[in-house]
NUTOR-602120 format. One record per residue (C-alpha): x, y negated, z negated. Coordinates in pm, whole numbers, plus 50000, padded with zeros to 5 digits. Each point is the difference from the previous one (the first is absolute). Layout:
REM NUTOR-602120
XYZ;...
***
This chain:
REM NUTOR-602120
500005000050000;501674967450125;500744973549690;498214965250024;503754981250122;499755032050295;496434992850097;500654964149995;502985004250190;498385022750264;496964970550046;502884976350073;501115026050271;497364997250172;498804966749956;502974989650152;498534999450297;497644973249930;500714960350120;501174978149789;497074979049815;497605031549998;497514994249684;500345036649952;503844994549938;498804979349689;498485027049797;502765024849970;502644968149976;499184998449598;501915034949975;502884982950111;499354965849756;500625010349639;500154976849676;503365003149784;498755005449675;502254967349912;498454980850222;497464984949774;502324987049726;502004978550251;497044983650138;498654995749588;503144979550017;499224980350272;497274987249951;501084988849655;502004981050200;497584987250219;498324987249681;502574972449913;499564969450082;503444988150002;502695028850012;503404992249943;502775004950254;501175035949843;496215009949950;499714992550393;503015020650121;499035028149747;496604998750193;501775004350313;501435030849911;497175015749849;498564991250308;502665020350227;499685025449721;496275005650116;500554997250354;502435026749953;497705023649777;497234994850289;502065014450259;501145025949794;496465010450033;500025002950365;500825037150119;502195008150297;502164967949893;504335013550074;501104964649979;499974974749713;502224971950013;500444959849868;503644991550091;501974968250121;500645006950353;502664984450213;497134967450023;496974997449786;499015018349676;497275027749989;497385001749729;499105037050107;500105019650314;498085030050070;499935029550262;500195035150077;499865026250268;497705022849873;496435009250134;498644988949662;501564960450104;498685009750334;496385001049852;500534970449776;501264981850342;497025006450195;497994990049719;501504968949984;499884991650401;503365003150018;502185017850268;502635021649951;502714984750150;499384969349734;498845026249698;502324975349751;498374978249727;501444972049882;499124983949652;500214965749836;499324991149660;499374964549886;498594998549666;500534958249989;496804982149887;499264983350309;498385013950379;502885010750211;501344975350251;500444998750348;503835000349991;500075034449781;497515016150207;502154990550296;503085013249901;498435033749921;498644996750440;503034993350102;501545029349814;497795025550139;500564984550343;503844998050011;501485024349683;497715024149974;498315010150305;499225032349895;497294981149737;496404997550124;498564993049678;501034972149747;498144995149675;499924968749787;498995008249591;499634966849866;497804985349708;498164974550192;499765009650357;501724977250277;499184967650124;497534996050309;498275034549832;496225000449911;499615000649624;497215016549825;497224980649966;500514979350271;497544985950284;500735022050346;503564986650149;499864993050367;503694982750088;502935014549894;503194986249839;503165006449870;501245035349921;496335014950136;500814982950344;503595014349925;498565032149977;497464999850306;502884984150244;502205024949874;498815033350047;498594981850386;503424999250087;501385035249845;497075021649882;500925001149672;498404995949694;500644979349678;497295000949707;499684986449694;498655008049635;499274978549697;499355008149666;496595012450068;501075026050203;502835008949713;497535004449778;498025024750190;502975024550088;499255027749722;497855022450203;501515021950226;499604989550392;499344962649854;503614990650162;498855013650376;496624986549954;500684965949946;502965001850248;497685012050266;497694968549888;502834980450081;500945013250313;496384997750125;499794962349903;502884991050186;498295018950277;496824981049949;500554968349877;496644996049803;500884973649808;499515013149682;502005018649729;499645037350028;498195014949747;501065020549635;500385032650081;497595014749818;497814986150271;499755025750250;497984986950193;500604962250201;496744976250081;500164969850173;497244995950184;497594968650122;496784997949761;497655014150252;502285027449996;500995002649664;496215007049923;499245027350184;503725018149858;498834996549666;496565012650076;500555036249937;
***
């Protein structure tokens, strides 16, 4: 009788042949999503942090390492990963980069919308008090586009979001600005994709599959461009429809 990891493994087999994006790819992807049991006492500590109102310089660059320290206990949750690094290159530092060869990472990369010849992720964390800025979310563009070409997926985790972003709460946005026109131009001209996540979406990453979720949220906004912030995860399901539409949805 074939053990849960060997019938898992054997779906993945032949899922394999599926296209990248597939909904059905979605519901075996939280086999491949786990939560490190330390997960939830880092973030505990974060958002005590988020709670101050004025944290000192050493409180600040203690938050950005527990916020690397999270990133990296995410990942560690991702199966099929073969390659965890953050290193100084011969140019720019990396916060974390991610990758493997396996037909686990294959799965995860379909999921994702990514192809395999870009099946790298690369990862930022900012944990400063303010929205990211145009200049940072540059830099990270420029190296996915020149230093590592091999990346098809960049991730911000910040606090607050990034500027030209729709916050929660806010009316629809229809122009773009700043890093969200960053984004849009950018993956135009190469395809690629750069997200980002706030402390909302921190918050909610201590259920299995809750990391793919909300990156696939991501992913499809950029696609979209609705205007709006995507949704908790807990949401599974997305409505934005007209009133006269609206209506009849909720009808049942």
């Amino acid at each position: 009788m074939q053990s849960q990891d060997e019938l898992v493994e054997s779906i993945i087999n032949t899922m394999d042949l599926l296209e990248s994006g597939n909904p059905a790819l979605n519901k075996l992807a939280v086999y491949l999503c786990k939560v490190n049991v330390q997960l939830p006492q880092y973030l505990n500590r974060l958002k005590i942090f988020t709670e101050l109102e004025r944290p000192t310089t050493k409180q600040t660059q203690e938050a950005g390492q527990l916020l690397e320290q999270i990133v990296l206990l995410l990942f560690k949750g991702l199966k099929g990963i073969q390659s965890i690094k953050s290193f100084q290159s011969a140019g720019p530092q990396y916060d974390l980069l991610v990758s493997g060869d396996s037909l686990e990472w294959k799965f995860i990369c379909k999921t994702l919308y990514l192809e395999w010849e870009t099946r790298d992720i690369v990862i930022e964390a900012k944990a400063t008090k303010s929205p990211l800025k145009d200049q940072q979310f540059a830099r990270l563009c420029s190296i996915m586009e020149h230093n590592l070409s091999g990346a098809g997926l960049g991730i911000f985790f910040t606090l607050n979001g990034a500027s030209g972003f729709p916050q929660r709460g806010d009316a629809r946005q229809r122009r773009v600005s700043d890093c969200r026109l960053r984004q849009i131009i950018f993956h135009a001209k190469t395809k690629k994709i750069i997200v980002v996540l706030d402390k909302e979406d921190l918050f909610e990453l201590t259920k299995n599959y809750t990391l793919i979720e909300i990156l696939i949220r991501k992913i499809r906004d950029l696609f979209e461009l609705s205007g709006l912030p995507t949704t908790p995860a807990e949401h599974f399901q997305e409505i934005d429809l007209p009133l006269h539409l609206k209506m009849l949805h909720d009808s049942d």
